[in-house]
mmCIF file of the N, C-alpha and C atoms, coordinates in Angstrom:
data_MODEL
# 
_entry.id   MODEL 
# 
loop_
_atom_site.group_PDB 
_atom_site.id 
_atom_site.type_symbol 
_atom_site.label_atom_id 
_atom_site.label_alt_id 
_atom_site.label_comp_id 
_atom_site.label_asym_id 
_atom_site.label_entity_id 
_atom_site.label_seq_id 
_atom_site.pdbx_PDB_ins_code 
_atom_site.Cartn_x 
_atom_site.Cartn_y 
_atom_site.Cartn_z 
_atom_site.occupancy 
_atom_site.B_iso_or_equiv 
_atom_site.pdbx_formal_charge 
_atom_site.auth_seq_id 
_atom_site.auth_comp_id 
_atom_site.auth_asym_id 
_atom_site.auth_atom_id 
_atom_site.pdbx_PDB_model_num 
ATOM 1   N N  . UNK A 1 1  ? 1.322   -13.434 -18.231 1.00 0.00 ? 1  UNK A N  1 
ATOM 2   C CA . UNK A 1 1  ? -0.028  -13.066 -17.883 1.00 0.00 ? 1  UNK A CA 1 
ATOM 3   C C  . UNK A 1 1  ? -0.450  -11.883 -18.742 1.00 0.00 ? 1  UNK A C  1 
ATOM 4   N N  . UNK A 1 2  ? -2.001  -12.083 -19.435 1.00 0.00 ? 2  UNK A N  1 
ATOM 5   C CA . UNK A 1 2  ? -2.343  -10.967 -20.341 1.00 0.00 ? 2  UNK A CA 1 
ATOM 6   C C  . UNK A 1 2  ? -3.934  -10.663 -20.221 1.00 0.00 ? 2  UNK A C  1 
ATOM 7   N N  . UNK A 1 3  ? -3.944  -9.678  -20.664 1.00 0.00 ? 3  UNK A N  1 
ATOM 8   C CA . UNK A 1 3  ? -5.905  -9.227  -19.824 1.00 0.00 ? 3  UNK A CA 1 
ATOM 9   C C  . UNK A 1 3  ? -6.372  -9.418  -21.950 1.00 0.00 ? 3  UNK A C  1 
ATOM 10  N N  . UNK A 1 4  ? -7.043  -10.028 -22.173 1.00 0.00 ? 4  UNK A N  1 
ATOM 11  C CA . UNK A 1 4  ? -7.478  -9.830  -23.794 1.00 0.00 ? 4  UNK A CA 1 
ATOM 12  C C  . UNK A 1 4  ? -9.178  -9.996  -23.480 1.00 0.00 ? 4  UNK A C  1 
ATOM 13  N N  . UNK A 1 5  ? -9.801  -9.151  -24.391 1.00 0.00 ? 5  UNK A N  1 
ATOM 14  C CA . UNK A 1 5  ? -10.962 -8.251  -24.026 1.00 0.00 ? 5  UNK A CA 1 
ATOM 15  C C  . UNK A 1 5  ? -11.325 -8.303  -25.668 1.00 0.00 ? 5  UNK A C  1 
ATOM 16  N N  . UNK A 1 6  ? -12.961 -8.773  -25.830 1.00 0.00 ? 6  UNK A N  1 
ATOM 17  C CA . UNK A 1 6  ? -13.289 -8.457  -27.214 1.00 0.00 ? 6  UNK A CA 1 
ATOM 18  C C  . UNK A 1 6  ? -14.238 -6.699  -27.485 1.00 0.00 ? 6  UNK A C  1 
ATOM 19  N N  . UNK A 1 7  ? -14.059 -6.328  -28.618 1.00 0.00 ? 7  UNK A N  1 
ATOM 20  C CA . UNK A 1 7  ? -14.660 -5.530  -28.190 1.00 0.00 ? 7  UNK A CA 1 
ATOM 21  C C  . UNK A 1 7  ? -15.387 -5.311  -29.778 1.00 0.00 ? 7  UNK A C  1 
ATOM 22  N N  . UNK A 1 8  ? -16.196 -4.807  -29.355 1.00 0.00 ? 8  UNK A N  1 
ATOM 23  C CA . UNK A 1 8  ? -17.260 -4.537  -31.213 1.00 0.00 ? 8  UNK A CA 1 
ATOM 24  C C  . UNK A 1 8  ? -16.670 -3.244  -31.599 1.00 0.00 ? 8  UNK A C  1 
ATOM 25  N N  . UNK A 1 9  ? -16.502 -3.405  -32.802 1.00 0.00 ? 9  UNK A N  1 
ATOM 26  C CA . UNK A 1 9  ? -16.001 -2.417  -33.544 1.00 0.00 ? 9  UNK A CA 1 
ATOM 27  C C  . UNK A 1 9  ? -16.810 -2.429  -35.234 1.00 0.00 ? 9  UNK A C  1 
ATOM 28  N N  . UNK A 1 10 ? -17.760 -1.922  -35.349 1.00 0.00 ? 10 UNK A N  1 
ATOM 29  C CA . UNK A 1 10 ? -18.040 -1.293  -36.732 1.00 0.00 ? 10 UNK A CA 1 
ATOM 30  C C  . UNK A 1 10 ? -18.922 -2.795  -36.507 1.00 0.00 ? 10 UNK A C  1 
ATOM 31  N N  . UNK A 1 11 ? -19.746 -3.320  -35.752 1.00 0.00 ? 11 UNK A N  1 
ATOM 32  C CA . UNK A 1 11 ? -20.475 -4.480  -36.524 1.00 0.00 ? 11 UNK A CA 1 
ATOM 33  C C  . UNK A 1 11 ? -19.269 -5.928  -36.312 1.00 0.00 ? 11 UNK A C  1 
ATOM 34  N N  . UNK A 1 12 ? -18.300 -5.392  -36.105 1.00 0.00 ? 12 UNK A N  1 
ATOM 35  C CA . UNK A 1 12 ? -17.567 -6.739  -35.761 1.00 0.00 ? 12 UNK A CA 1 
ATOM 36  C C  . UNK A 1 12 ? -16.200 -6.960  -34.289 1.00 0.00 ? 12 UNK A C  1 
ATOM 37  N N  . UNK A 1 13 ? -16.622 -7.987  -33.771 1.00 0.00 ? 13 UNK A N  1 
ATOM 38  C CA . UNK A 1 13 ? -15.576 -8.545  -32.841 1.00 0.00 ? 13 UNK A CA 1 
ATOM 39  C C  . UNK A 1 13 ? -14.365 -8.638  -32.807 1.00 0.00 ? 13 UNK A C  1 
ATOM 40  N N  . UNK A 1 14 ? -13.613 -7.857  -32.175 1.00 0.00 ? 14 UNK A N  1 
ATOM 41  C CA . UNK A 1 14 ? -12.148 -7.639  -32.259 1.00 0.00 ? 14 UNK A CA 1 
ATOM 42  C C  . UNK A 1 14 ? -11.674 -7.957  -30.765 1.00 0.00 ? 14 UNK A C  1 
ATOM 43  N N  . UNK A 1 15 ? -10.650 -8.713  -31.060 1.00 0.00 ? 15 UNK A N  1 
ATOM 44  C CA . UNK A 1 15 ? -9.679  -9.124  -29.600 1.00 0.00 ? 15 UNK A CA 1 
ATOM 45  C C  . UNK A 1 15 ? -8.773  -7.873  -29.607 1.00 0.00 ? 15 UNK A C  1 
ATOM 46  N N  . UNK A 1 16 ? -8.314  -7.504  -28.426 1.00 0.00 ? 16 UNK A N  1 
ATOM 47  C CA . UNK A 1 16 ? -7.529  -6.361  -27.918 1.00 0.00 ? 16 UNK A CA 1 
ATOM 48  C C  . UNK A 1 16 ? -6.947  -7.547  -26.586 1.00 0.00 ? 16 UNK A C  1 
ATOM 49  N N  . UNK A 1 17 ? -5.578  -7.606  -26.550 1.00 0.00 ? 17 UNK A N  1 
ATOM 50  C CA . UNK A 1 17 ? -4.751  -8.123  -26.035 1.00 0.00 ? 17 UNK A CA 1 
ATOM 51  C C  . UNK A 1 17 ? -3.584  -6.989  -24.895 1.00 0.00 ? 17 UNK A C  1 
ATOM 52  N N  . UNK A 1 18 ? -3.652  -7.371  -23.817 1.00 0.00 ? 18 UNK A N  1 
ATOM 53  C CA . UNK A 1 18 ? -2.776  -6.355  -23.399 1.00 0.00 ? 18 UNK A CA 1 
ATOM 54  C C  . UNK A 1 18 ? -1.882  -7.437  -22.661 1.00 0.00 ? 18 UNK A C  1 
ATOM 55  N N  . UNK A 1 19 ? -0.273  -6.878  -22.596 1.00 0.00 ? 19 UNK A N  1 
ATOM 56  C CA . UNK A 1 19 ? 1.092   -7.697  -21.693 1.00 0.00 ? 19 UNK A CA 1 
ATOM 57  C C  . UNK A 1 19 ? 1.950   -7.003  -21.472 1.00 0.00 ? 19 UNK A C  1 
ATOM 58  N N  . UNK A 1 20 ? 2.788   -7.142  -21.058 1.00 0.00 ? 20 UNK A N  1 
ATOM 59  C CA . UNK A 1 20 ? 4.297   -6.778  -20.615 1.00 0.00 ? 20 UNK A CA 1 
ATOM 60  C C  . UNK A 1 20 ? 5.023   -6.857  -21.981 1.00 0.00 ? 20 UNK A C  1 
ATOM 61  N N  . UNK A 1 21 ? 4.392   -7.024  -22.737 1.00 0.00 ? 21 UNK A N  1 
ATOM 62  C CA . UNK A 1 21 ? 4.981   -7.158  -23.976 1.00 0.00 ? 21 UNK A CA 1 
ATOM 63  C C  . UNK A 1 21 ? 4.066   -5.710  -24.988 1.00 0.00 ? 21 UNK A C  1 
ATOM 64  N N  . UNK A 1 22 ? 3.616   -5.214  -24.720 1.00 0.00 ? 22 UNK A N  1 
ATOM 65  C CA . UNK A 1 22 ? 2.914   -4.428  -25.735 1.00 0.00 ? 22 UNK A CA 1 
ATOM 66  C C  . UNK A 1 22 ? 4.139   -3.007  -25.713 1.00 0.00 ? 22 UNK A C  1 
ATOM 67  N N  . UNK A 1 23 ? 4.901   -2.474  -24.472 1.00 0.00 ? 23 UNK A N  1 
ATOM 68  C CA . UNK A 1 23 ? 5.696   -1.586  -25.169 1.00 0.00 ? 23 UNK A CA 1 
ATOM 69  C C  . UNK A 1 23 ? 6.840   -1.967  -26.137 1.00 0.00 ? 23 UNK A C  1 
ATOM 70  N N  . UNK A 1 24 ? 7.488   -3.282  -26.239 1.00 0.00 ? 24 UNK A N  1 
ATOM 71  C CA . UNK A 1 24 ? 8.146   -3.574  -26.794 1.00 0.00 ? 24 UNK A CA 1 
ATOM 72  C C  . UNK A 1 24 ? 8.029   -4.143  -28.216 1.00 0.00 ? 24 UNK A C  1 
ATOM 73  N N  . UNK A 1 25 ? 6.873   -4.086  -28.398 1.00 0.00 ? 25 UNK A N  1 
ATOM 74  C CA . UNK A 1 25 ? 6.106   -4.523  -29.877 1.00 0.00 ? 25 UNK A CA 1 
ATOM 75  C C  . UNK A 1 25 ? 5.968   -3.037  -29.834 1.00 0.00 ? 25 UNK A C  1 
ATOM 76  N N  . UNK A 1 26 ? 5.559   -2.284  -29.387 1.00 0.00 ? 26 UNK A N  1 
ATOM 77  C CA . UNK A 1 26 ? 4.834   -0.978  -30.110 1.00 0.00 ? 26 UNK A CA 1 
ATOM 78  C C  . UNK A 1 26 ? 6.765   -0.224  -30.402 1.00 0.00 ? 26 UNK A C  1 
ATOM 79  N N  . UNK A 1 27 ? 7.703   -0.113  -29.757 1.00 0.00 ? 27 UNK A N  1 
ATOM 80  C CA . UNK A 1 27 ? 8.873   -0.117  -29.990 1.00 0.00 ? 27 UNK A CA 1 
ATOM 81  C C  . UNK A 1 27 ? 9.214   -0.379  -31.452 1.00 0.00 ? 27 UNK A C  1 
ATOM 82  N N  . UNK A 1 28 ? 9.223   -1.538  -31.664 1.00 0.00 ? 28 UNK A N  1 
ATOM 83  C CA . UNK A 1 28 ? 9.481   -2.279  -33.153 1.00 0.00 ? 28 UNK A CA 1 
ATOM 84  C C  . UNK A 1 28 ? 9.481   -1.718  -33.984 1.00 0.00 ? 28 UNK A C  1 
ATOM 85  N N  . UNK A 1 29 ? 7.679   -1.796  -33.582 1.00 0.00 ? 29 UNK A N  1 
ATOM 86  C CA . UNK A 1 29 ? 6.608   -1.457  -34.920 1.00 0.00 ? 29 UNK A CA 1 
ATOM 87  C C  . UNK A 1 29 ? 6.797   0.233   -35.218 1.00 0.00 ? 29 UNK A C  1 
ATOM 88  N N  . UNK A 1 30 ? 6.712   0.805   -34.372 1.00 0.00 ? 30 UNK A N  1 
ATOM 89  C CA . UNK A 1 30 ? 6.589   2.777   -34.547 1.00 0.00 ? 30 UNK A CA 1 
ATOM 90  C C  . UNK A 1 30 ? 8.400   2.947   -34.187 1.00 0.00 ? 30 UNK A C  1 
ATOM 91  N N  . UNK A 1 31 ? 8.979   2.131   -33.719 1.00 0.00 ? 31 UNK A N  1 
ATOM 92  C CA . UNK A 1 31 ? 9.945   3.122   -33.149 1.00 0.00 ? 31 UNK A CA 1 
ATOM 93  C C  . UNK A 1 31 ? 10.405  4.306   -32.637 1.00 0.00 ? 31 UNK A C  1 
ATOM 94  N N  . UNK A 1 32 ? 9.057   4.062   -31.524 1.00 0.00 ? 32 UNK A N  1 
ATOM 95  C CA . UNK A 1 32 ? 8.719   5.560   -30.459 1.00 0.00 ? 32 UNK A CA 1 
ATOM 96  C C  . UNK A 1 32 ? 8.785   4.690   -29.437 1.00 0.00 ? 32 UNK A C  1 
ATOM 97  N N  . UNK A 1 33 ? 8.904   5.370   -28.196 1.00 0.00 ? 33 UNK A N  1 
ATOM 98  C CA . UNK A 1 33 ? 8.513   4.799   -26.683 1.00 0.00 ? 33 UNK A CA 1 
ATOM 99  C C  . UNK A 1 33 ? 7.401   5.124   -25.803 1.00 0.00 ? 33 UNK A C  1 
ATOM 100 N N  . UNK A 1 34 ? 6.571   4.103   -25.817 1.00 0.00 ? 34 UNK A N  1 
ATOM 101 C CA . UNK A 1 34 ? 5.314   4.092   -25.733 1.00 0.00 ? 34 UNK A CA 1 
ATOM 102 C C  . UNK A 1 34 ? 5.164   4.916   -24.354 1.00 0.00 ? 34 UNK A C  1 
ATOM 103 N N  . UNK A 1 35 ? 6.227   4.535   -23.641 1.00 0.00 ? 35 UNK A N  1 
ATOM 104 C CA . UNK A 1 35 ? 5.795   5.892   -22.330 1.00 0.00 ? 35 UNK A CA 1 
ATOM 105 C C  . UNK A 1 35 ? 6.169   6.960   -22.619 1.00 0.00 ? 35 UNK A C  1 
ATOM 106 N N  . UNK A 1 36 ? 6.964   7.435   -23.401 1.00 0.00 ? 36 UNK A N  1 
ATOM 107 C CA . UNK A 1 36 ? 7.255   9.091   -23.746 1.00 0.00 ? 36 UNK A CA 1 
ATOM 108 C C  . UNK A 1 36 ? 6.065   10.015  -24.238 1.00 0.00 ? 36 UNK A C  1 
ATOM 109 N N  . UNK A 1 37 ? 5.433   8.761   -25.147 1.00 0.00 ? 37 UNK A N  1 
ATOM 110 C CA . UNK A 1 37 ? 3.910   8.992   -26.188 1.00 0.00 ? 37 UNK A CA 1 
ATOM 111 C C  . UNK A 1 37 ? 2.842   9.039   -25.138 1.00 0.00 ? 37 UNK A C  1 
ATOM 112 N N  . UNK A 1 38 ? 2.952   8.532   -24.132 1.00 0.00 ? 38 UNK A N  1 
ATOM 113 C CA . UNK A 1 38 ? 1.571   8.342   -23.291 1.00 0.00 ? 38 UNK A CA 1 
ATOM 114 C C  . UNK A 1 38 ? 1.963   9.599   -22.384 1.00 0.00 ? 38 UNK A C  1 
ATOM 115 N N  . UNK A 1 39 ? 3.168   9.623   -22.050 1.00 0.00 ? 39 UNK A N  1 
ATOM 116 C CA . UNK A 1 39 ? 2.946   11.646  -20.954 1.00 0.00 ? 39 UNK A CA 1 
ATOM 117 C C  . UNK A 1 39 ? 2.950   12.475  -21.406 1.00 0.00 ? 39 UNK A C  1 
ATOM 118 N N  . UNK A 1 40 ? 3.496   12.353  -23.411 1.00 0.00 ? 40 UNK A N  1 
ATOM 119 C CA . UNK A 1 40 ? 2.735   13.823  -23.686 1.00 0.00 ? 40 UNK A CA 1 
ATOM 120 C C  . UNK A 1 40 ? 1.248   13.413  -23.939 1.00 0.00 ? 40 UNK A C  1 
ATOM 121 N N  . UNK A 1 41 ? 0.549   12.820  -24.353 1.00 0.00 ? 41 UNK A N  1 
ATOM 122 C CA . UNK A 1 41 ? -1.054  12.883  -24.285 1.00 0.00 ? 41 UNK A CA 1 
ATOM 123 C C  . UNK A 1 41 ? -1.254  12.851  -23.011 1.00 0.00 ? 41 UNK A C  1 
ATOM 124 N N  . UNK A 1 42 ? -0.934  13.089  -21.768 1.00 0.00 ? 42 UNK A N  1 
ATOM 125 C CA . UNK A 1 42 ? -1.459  12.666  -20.607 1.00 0.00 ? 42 UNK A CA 1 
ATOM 126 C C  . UNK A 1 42 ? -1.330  14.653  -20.360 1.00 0.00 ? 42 UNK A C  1 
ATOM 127 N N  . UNK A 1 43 ? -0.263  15.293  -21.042 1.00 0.00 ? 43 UNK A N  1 
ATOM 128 C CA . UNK A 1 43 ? 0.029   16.636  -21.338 1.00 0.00 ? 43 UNK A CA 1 
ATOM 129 C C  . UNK A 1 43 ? -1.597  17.660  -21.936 1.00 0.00 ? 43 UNK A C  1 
ATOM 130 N N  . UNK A 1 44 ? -1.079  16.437  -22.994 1.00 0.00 ? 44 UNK A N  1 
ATOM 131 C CA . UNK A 1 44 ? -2.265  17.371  -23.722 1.00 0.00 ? 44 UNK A CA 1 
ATOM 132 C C  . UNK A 1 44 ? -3.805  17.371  -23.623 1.00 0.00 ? 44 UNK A C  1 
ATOM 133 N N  . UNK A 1 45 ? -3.872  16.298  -22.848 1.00 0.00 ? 45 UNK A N  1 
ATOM 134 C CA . UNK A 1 45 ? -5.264  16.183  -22.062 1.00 0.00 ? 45 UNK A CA 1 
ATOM 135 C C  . UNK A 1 45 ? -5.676  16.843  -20.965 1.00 0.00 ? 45 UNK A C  1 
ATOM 136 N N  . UNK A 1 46 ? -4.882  17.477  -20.226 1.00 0.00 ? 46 UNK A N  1 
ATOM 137 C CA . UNK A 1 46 ? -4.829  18.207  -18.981 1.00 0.00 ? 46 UNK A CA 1 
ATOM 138 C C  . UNK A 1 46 ? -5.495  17.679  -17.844 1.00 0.00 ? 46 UNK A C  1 
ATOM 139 N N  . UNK A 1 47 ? -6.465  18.465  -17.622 1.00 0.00 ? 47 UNK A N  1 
ATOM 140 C CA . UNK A 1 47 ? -7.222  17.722  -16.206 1.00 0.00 ? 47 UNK A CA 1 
ATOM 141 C C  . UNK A 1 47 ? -8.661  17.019  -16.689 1.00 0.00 ? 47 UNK A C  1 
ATOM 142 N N  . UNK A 1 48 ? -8.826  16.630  -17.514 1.00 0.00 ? 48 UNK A N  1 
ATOM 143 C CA . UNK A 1 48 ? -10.084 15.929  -18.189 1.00 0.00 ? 48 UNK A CA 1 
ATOM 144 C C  . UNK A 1 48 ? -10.961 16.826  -18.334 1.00 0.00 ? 48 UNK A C  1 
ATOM 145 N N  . UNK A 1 49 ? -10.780 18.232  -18.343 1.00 0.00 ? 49 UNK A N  1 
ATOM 146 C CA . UNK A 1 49 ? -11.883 19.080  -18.624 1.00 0.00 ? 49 UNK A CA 1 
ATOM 147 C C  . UNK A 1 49 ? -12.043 19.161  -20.509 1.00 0.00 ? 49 UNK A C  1 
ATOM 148 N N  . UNK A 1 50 ? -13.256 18.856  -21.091 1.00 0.00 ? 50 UNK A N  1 
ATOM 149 C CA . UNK A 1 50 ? -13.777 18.894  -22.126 1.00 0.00 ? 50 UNK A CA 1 
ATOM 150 C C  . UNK A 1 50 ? -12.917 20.447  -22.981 1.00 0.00 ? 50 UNK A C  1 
ATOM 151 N N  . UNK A 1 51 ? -13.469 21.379  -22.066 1.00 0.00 ? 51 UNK A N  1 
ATOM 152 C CA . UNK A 1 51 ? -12.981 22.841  -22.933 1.00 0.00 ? 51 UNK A CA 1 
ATOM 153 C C  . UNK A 1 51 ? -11.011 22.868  -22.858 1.00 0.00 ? 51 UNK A C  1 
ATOM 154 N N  . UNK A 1 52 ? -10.689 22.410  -21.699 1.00 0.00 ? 52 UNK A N  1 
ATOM 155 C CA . UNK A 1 52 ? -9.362  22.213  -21.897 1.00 0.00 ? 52 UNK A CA 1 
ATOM 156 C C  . UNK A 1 52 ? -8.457  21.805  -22.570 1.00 0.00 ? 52 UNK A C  1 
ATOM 157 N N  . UNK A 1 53 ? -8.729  20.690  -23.010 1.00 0.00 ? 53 UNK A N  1 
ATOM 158 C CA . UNK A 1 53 ? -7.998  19.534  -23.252 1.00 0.00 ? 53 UNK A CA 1 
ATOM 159 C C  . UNK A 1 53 ? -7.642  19.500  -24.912 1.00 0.00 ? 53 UNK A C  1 
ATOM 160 N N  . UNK A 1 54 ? -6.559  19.436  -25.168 1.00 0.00 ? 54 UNK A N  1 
ATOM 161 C CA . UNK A 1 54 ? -6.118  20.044  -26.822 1.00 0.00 ? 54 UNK A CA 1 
ATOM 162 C C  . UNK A 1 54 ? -5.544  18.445  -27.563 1.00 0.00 ? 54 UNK A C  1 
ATOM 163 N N  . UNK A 1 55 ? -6.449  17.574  -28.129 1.00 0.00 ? 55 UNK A N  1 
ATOM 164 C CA . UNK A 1 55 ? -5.556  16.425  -28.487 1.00 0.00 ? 55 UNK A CA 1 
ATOM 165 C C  . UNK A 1 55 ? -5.464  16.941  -30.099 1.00 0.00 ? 55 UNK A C  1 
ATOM 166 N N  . UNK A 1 56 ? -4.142  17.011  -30.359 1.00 0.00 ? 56 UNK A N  1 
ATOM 167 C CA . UNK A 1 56 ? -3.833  16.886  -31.939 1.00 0.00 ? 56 UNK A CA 1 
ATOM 168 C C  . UNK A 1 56 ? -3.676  15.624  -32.473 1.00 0.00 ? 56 UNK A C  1 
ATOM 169 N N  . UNK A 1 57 ? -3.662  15.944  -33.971 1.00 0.00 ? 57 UNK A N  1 
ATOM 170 C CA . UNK A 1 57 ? -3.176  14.525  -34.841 1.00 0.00 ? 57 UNK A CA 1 
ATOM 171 C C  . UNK A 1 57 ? -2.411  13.785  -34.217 1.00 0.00 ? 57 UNK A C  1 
ATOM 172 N N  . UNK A 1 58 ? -1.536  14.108  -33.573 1.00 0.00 ? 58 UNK A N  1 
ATOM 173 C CA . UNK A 1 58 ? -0.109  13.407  -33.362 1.00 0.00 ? 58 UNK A CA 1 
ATOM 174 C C  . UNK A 1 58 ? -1.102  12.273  -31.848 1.00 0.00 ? 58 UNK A C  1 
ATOM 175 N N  . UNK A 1 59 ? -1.840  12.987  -31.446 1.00 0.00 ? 59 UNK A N  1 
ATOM 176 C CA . UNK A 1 59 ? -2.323  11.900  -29.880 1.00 0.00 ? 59 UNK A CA 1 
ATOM 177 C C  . UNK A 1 59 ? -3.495  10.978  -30.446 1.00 0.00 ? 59 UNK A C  1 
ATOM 178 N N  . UNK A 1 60 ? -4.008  11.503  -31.548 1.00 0.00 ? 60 UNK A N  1 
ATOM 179 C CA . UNK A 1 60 ? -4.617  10.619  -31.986 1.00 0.00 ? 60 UNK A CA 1 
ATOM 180 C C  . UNK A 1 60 ? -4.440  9.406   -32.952 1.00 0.00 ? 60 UNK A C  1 
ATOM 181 N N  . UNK A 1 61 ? -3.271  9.823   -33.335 1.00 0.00 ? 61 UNK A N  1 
ATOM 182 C CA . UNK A 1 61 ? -2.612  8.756   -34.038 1.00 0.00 ? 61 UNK A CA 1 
ATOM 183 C C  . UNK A 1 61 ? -1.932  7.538   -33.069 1.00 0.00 ? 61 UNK A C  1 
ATOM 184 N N  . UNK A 1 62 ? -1.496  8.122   -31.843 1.00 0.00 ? 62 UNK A N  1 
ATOM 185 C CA . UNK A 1 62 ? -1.306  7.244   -31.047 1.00 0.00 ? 62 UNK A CA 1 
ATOM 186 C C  . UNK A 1 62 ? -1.869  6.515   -30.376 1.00 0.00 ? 62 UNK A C  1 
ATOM 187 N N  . UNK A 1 63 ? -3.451  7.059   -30.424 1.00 0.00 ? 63 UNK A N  1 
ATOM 188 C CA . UNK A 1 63 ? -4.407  6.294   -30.090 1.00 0.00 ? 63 UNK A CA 1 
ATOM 189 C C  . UNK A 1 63 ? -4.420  4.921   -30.843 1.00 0.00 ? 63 UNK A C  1 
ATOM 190 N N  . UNK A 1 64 ? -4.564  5.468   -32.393 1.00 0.00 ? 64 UNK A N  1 
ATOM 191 C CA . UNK A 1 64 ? -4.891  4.373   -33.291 1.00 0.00 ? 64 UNK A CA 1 
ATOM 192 C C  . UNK A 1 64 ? -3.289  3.190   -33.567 1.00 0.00 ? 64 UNK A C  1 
ATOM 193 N N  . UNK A 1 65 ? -2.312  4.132   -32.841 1.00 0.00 ? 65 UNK A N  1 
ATOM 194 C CA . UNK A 1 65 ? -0.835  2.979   -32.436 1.00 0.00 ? 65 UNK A CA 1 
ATOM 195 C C  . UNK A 1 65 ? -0.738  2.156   -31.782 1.00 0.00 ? 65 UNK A C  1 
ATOM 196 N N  . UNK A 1 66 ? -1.752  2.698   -30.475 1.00 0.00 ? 66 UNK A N  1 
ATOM 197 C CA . UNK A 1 66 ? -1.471  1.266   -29.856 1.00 0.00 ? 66 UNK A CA 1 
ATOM 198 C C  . UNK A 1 66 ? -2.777  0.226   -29.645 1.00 0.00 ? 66 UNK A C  1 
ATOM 199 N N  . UNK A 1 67 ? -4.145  0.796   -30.193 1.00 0.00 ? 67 UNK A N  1 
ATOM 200 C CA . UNK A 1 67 ? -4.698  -0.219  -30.901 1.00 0.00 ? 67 UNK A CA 1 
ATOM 201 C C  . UNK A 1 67 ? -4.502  -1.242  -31.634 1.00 0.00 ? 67 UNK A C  1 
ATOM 202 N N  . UNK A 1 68 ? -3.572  -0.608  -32.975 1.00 0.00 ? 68 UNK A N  1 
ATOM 203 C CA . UNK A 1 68 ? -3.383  -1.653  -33.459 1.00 0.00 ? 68 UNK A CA 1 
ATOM 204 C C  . UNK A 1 68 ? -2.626  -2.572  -32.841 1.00 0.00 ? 68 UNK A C  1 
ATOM 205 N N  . UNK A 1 69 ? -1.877  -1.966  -32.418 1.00 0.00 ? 69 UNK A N  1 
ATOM 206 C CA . UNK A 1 69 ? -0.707  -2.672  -31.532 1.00 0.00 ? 69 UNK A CA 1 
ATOM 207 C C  . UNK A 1 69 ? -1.449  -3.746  -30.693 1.00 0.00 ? 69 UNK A C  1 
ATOM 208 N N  . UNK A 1 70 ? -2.128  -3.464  -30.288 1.00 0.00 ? 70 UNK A N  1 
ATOM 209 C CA . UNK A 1 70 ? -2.851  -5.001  -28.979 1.00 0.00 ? 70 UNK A CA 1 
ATOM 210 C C  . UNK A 1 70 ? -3.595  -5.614  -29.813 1.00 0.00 ? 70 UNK A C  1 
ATOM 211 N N  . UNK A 1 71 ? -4.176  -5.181  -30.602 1.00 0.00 ? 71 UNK A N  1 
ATOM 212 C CA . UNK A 1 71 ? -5.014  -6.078  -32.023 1.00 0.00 ? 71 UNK A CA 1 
ATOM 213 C C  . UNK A 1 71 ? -4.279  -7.335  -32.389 1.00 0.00 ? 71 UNK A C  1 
ATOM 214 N N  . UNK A 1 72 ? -3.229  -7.019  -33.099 1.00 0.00 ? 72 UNK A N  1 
ATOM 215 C CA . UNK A 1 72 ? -2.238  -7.495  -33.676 1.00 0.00 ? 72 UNK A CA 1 
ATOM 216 C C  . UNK A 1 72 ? -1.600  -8.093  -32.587 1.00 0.00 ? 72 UNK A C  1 
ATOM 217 N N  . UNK A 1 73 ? -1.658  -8.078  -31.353 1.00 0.00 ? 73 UNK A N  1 
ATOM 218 C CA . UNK A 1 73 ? -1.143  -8.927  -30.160 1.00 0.00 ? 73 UNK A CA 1 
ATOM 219 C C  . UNK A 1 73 ? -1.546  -9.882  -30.231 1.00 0.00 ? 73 UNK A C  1 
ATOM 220 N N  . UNK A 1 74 ? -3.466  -9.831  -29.994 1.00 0.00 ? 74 UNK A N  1 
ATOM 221 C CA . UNK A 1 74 ? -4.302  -10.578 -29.718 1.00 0.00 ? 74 UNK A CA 1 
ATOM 222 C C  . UNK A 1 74 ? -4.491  -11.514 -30.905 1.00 0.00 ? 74 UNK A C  1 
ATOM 223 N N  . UNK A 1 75 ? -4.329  -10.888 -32.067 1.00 0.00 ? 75 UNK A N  1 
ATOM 224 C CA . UNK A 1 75 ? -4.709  -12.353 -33.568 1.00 0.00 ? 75 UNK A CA 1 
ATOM 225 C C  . UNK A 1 75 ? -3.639  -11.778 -34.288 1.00 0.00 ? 75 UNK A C  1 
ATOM 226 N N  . UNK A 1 76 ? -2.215  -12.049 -34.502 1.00 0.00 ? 76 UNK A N  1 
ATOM 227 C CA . UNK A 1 76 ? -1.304  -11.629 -35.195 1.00 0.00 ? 76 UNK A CA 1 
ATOM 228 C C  . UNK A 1 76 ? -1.887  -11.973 -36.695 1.00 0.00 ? 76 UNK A C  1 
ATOM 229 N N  . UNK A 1 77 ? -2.637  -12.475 -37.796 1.00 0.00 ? 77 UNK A N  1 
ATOM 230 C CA . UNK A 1 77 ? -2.794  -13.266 -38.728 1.00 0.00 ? 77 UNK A CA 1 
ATOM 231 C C  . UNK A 1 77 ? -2.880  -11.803 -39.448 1.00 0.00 ? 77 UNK A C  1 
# 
């Protein structure tokens, strides 16, 4: 069972795929653990306050990790 969701990006339609399978592809691919990566950004976000909240390169790159990551779920080609 998988939730896949299109979403517009830049003028074009992109599938985003999510499963029980996305930490173990994101594993592979980065060879990080996708829950270790998600409680420190859950760290560095604090309590959702705007002035608080400190995301560096490193959380934003993980943003764009596991994007690709469900992208590439959803249309491997």
């Amino acid at each position: 069972m998988s939730i896949v969701r299109k979403i517009e990006i830049d003028g074009q339609d992109v599938l985003f795929k999510a499963s029980a399978a996305i930490p173990r592809i994101y594993r592979l691919k980065f060879q990080r653990d996708i829950y270790k990566d998600l409680r420190i950004l859950e760290k560095s976000i604090g309590e959702g306050d705007e002035e608080s909240s400190n995301l560096d390169l490193f959380s934003l790159e993980m943003f764009e990790n596991i994007a690709y990551t469900m992208a590439k779920h959803a249309d491997p080609q």
